[in-house]
C-alpha positions as CSV (number, residue, x, y, z in Angstrom):
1,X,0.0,0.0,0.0
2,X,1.3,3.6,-0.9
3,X,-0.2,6.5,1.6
4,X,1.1,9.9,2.1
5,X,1.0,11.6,5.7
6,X,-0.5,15.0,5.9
7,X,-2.2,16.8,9.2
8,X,-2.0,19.9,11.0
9,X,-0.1,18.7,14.2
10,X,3.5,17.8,13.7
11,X,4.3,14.9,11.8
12,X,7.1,12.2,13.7
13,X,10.8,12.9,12.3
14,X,11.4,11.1,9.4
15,X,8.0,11.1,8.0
16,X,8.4,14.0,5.3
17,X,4.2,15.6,4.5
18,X,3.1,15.0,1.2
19,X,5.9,12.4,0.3
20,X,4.4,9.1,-1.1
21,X,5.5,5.9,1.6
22,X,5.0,2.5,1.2
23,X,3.9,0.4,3.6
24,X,6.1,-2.6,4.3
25,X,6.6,-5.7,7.1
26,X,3.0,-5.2,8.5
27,X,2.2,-7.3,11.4
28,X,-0.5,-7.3,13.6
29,X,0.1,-3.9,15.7
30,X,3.1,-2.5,13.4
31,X,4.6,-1.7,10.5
32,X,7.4,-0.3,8.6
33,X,7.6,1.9,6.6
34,X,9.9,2.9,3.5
35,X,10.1,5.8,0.7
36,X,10.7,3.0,-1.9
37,X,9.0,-0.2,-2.7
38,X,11.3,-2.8,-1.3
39,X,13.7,0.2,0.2
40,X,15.4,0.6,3.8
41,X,12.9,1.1,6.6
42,X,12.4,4.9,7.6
43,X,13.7,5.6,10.9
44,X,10.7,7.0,13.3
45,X,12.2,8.2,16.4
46,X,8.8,9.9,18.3
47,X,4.9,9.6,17.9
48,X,4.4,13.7,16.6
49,X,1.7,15.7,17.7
50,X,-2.0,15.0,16.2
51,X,-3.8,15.8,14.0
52,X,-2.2,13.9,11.1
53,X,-3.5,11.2,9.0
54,X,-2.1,9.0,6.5
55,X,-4.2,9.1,3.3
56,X,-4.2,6.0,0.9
57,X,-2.4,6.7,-2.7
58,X,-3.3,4.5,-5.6
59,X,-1.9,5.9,-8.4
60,X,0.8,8.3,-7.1
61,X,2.1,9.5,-10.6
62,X,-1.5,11.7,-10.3
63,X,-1.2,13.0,-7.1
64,X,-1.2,16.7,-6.3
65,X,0.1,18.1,-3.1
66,X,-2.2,20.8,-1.4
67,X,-1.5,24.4,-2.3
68,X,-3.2,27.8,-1.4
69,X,-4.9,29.7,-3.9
């Protein structure tokens, strides 16, 4: 599964907003998570602050970033 992580709290270092993740090793209460398909784990080293969600990507050569208007 690809996601991006967006939100309005602050997002836990190493998790970049707007950057396309995969999902990787899932078990039953964790996962990994890389920036590549079949890449090095990204290194999470607190929880952030909520609000933030991480929003399911299926074709991420169409996705679009927010931007003001």
């Amino acid at each position: 599964m690809r996601f991006v992580a967006v939100g309005a709290g602050v997002l836990p270092p190493g998790i970049v907003s707007t950057t396309v993740y995969y999902v990787d090793t899932a078990g039953t209460d964790e996962f990994q998570i890389t920036a590549t398909s079949g890449g090095s784990a990204v290194n999470i080293t607190d929880n952030g602050t909520a609000p933030f969600y991480a929003i399911k990507v299926s074709q991420p050569e169409i996705y679009m970033p927010p931007f003001a208007v």
